[in-house]
C-alpha positions in Angstrom: -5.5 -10.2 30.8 -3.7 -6.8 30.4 -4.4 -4.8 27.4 -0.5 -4.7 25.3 1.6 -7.0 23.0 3.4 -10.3 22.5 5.9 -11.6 20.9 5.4 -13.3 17.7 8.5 -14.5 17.0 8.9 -17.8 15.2 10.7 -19.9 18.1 7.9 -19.7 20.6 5.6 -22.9 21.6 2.5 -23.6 19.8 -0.8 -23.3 21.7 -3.4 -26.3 21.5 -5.7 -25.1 18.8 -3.9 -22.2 17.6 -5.1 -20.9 14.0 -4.2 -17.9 11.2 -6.7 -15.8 10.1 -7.0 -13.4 7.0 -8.4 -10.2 6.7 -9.1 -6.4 6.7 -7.7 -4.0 10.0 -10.6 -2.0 11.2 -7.9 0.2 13.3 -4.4 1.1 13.1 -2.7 -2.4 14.4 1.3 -3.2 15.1 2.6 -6.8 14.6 2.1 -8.2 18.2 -1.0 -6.1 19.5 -3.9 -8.5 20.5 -6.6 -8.6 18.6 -10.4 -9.6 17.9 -11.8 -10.6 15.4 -15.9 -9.5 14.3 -18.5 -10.9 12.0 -20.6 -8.2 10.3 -24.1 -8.4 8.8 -25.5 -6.9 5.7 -29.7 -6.9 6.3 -30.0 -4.0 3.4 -31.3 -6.9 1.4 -32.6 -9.8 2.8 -35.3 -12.6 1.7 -37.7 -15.0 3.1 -37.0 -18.3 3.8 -39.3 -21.2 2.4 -42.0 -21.9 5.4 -42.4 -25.2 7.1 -43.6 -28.3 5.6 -45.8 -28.3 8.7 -46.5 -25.2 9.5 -48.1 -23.2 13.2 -51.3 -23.0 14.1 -51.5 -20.4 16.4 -50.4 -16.5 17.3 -46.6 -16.1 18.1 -46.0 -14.4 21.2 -42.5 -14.5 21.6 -39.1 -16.3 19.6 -36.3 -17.8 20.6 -32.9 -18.2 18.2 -29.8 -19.7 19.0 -26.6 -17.8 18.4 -26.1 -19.4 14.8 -29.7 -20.0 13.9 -29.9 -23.5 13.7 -32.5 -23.8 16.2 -35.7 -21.5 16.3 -38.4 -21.8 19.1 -41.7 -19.9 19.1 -43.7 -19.4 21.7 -47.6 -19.0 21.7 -50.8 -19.8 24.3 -52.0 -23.2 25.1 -50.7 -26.7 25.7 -48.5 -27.0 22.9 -46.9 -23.5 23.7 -43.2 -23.5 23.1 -42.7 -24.7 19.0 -39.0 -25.9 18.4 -37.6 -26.0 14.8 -34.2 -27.1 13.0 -32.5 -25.2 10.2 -31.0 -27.0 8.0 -29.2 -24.5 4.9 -32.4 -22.8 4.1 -35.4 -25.1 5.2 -36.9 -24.7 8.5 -38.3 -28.6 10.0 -40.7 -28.3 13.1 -39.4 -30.3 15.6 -41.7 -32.4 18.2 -43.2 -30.2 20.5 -40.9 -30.2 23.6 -42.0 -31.9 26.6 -42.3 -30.5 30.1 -43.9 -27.3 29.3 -46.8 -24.9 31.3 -50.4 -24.7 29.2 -50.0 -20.9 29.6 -48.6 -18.0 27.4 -44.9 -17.8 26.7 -44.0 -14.5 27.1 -40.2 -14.4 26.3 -37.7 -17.0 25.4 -33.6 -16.9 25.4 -30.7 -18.8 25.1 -27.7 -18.7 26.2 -24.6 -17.5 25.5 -22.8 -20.6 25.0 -26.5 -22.0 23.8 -26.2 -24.6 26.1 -29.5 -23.3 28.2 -32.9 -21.9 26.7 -34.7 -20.0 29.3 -38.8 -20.1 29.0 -40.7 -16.9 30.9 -44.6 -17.9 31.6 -47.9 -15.7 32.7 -48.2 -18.2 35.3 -46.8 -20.6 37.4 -44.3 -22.0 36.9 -43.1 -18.8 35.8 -39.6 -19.5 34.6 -38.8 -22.9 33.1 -34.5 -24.0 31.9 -33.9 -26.4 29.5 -30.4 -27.6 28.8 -30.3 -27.8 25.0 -27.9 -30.6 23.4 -28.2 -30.2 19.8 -31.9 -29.9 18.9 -32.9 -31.9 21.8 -34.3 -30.3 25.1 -34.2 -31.5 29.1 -35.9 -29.1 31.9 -33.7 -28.5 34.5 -35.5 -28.4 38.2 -33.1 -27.2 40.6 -32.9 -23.1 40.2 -34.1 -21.2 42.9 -37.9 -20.0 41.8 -39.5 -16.9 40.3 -42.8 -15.9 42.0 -44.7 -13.8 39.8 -45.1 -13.8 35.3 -42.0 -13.5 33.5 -41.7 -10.6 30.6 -38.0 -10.8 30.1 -34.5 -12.5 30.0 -31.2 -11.1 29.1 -28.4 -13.2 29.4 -24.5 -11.0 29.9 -22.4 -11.5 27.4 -19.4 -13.2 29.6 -22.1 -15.9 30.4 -21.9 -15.1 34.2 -25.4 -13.8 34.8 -29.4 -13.9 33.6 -31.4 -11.0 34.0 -35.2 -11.6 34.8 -38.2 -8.9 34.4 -41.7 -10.1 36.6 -45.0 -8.6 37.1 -44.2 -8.8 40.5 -41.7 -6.8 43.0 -38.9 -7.2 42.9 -39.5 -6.7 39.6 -36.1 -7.2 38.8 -33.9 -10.3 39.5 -30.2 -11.4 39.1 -29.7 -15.1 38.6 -25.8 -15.7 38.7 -24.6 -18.7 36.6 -22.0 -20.9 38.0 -21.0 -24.2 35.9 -24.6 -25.7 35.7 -26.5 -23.8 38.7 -28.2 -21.0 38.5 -28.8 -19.1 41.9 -30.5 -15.7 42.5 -28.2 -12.7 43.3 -28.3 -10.1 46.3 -30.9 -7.7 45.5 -30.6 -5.2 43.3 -30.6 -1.6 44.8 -32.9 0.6 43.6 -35.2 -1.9 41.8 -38.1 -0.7 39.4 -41.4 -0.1 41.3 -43.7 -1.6 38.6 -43.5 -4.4 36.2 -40.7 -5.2 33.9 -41.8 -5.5 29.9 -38.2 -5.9 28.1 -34.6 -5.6 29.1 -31.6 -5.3 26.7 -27.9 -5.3 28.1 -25.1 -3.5 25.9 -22.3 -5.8 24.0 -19.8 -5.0 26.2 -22.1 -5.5 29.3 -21.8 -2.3 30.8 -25.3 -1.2 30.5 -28.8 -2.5 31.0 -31.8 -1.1 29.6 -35.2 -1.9 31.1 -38.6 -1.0 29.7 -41.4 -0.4 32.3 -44.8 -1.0 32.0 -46.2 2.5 33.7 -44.3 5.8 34.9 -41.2 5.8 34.5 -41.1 3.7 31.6 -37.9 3.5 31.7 -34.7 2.3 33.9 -31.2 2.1 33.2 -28.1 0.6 35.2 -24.7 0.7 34.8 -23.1 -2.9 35.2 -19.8 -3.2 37.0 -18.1 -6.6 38.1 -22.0 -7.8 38.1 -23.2 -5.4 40.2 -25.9 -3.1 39.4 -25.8 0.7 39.8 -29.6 3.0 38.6 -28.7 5.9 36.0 -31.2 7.7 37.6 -31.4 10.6 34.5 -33.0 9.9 32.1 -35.2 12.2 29.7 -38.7 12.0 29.6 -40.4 9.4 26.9 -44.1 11.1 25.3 -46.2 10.5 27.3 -49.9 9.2 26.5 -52.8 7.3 27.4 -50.9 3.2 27.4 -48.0 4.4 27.4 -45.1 2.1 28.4 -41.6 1.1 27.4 -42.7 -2.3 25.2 -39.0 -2.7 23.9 -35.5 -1.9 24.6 -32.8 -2.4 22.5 -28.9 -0.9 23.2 -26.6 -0.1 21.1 -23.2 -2.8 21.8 -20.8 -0.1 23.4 -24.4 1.3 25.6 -23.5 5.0 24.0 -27.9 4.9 22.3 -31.0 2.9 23.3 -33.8 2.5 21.4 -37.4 1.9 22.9 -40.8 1.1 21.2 -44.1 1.9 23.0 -47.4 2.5 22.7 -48.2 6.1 21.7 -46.9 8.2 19.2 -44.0 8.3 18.0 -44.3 4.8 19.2 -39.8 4.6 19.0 -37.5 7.0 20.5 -33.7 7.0 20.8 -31.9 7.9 24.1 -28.0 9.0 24.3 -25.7 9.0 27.0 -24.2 11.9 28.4 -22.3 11.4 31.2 -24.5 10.3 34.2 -27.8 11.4 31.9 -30.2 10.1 28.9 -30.9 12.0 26.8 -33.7 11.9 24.3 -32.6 12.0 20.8 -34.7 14.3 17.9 -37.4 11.8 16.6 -36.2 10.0 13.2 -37.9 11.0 10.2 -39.5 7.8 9.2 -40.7 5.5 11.8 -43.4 3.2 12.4 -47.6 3.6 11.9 -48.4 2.3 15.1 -47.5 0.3 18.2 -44.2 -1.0 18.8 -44.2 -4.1 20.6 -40.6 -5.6 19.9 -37.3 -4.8 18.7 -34.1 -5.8 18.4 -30.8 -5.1 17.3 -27.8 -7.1 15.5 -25.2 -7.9 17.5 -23.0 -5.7 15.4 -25.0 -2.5 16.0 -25.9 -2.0 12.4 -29.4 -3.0 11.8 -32.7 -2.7 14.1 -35.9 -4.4 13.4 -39.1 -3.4 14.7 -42.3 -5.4 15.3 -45.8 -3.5 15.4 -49.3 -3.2 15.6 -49.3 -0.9 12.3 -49.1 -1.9 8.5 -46.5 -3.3 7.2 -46.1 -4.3 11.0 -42.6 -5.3 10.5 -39.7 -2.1 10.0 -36.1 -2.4 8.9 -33.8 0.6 10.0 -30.2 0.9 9.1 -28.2 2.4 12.3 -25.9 4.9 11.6 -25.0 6.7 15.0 -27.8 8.7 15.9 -29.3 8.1 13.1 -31.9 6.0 12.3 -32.7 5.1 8.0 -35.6 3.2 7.1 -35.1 0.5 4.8 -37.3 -1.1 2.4 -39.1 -4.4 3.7 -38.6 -7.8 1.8 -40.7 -8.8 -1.3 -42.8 -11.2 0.8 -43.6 -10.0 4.3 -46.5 -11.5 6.3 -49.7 -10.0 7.5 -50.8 -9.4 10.5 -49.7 -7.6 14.1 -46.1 -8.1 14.8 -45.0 -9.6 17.8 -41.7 -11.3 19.0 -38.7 -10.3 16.8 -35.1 -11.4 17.1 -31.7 -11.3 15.1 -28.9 -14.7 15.8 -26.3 -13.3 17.4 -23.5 -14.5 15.0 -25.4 -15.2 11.9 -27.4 -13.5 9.2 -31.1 -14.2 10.3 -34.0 -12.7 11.6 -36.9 -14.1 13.1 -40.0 -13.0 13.4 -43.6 -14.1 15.3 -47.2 -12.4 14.1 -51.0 -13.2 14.6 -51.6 -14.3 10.8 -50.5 -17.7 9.4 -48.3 -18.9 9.2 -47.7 -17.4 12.4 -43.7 -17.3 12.1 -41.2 -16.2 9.3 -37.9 -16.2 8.8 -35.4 -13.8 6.6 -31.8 -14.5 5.6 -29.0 -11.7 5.1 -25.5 -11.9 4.0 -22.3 -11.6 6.0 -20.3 -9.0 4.7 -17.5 -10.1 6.6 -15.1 -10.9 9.3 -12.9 -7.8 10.0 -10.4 -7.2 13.4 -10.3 -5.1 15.6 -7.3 -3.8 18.4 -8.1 -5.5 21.4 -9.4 -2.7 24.4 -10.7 -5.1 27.2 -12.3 -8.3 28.4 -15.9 -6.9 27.0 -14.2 -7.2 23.5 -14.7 -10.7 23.6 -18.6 -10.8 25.3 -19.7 -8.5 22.2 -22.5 -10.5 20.3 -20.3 -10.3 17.3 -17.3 -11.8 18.9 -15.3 -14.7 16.6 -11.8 -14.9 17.7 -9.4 -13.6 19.8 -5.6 -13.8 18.5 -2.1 -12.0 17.6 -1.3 -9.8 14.5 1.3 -10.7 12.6 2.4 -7.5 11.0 1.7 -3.9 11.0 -1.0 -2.0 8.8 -3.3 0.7 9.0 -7.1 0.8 9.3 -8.3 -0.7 6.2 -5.3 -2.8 5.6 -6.1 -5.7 3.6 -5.0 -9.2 3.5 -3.4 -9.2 7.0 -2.5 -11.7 9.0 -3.2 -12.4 12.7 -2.4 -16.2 14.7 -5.7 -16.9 16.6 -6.2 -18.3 19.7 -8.5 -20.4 21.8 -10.2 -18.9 24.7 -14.0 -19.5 24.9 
């Protein structure tokens, strides 16, 4: 679809589905540009919701959450390893433990971007497990072509075409494309990582993808183009240090920052691009007191949570460009190391896994609202915030309120 303008006129056809839509112009907009609109998150305040009834019994290594938070899976050691819940408003139900799974650690878990699929990384074979998810009910998928080595990471692209997965093993990293229901590895990728894969994040408009190594380099970093993979191969220095790794990635949606949390001080550094280049941003004032082991941005760029070995183990930041603020923490934050930690990507929650009971929490955030935006390209409507994709009806500058746009279906 070419980048422009339509007619809006009042004599034209109506399209299946078509909508209106009300709201505030982020940009300068004239009546028949296209347009997106995006859903924005407000996680300055945010509270815990009420635990389950029937609660975890054991350390969460890694979380899982659908794109609108209605279902939550944690993933811990053990036969009873990957822990399903339902939200329902504001209470959290445990679900029966789903069938099918590996008695090992679960070291990363991910759905999809349609949500239709939840992908399950193991320390051992299997390796990868896919369950097609229909409502809060689960069914493995068999036929995908195998992994052959423990599975760190998944990172799905936002246009649903491809899966990345990070092994312990070379290649290290693999391409999985996604056609209808199959899922098939890619050709390699050039200029893989020569040493195990801890995290990978992908930008919002799927241009760049971020992966966090377990020894020298540390780090990795691709540019994305029509699904093929091209190594930045400059990249700044991280401190270096005795365990030193790159435990978590998380990228900014347009791929302009990156964030990473390791395991030596500082324990997170930013990263900006500059031209074919990273380069390492001036440490933020506040940080965190000790290991990072997750992170995780919302899909509107504004907000980045932190997981870590140090007291209060879990750390809010505001993003504002470079800059990194640190917010206060909830009234009622658990105990305990931080582990997995993971915002919806279209609704205000974050979930979080630690080594304390009751092993997971949840926190709830308001929406501050859906606002539009001029349409620039087909990665406009993979960005994590995506809602609709329509017409304006009239002119208005940014911050125009109360305009009007005709929405239509796509996705």
């Amino acid at each position: 679809m070419a980048i422009g303008r339509v007619n809006t006129g009042s004599s034209g056809s109506k399209i299946k589905g078509q909508g209106e839509y009300i709201g505030t112009y982020i940009d300068d907009i004239n009546k028949g540009d296209l347009v997106t609109t995006r859903r924005y998150f407000g996680f300055d305040d945010m509270y815990k919701l009420p635990n389950p009834v029937v609660t975890m019994t054991a350390s969460t290594y890694s979380v899982g959450i659908n794109s609108d938070a209605s279902i939550i899976v944690y993933g811990t050691m053990g036969t009873s390893n990957l822990q399903p819940h339902k939200r329902i408003g504001d209470e959290l139900v445990k679900l029966p433990v789903i069938s099918g799974v590996s008695s090992q650690t679960v070291n990363a878990i991910k759905f999809s971007i349609d949500d239709k699929y939840m992908f399950v990384g193991y320390s051992s074979s299997p390796f990868l497990k896919i369950f097609e998810v229909n409502g809060d009910t689960f069914k493995e998928i068999n036929s995908f072509d195998a992994v052959t080595s423990s599975v760190l990471a998944i990172e799905f692209s936002g246009d649903g075409s491809q899966v990345f997965i990070g092994t312990t093993s070379a290649p290290y990293l693999q391409v999985y494309n996604i056609i209808g229901s199959e899922f098939r590895k890619g050709d390699p990728v050039a200029n893989t990582p020569t040493t195990q894969v801890r995290d990978l994040s992908l930008s919002g408009d799927g241009k760049t993808l971020i992966v966090g190594l377990s020894s020298s380099p540390f780090l990795f970093a691709y540019d994305r183009i029509d699904g093929v993979l091209t190594r930045v191969t400059n990249i700044d220095a991280m401190t270096s240090g005795s365990g030193q790794m790159g435990w978590g990635v998380a990228t900014y949606p347009d791929g302009s920052i990156f964030v990473v949390v390791h395991r030596f001080s500082p324990y997170l550094e930013m990263y900006k691009r500059d031209g074919n280049s990273f380069k390492k941003l001036p440490k933020p004032p506040l940080t965190i007191n000790g290991a990072g082991n997750a992170c995780s941005l919302t899909s509107d760029g504004q907000y980045l949570a932190v997981s870590s070995e140090g007291s209060p183990y879990m750390y809010m930041f505001k993003v504002e460009g470079e800059s990194l603020t640190r917010l206060s923490n909830p009234a009622i934050i658990p105990m305990g190391e931080g582990k997995g930690i993971s915002f919806a990507r279209n609704a205000p929650y974050l979930v979080y896994g630690h080594d304390s009971s009751p092993y997971m929490t949840v926190f709830k955030s308001d929406i501050l609202g859906e606002y539009i935006h001029k349409y620039s390209g087909f990665g406009d409507l993979s960005k994590g915030n995506f809602v609709n994709f329509g017409v304006a009806k009239s002119p208005g500058a940014a911050n125009s309120t109360n305009k009007k746009i005709t929405t239509i279906p796509i996705k």
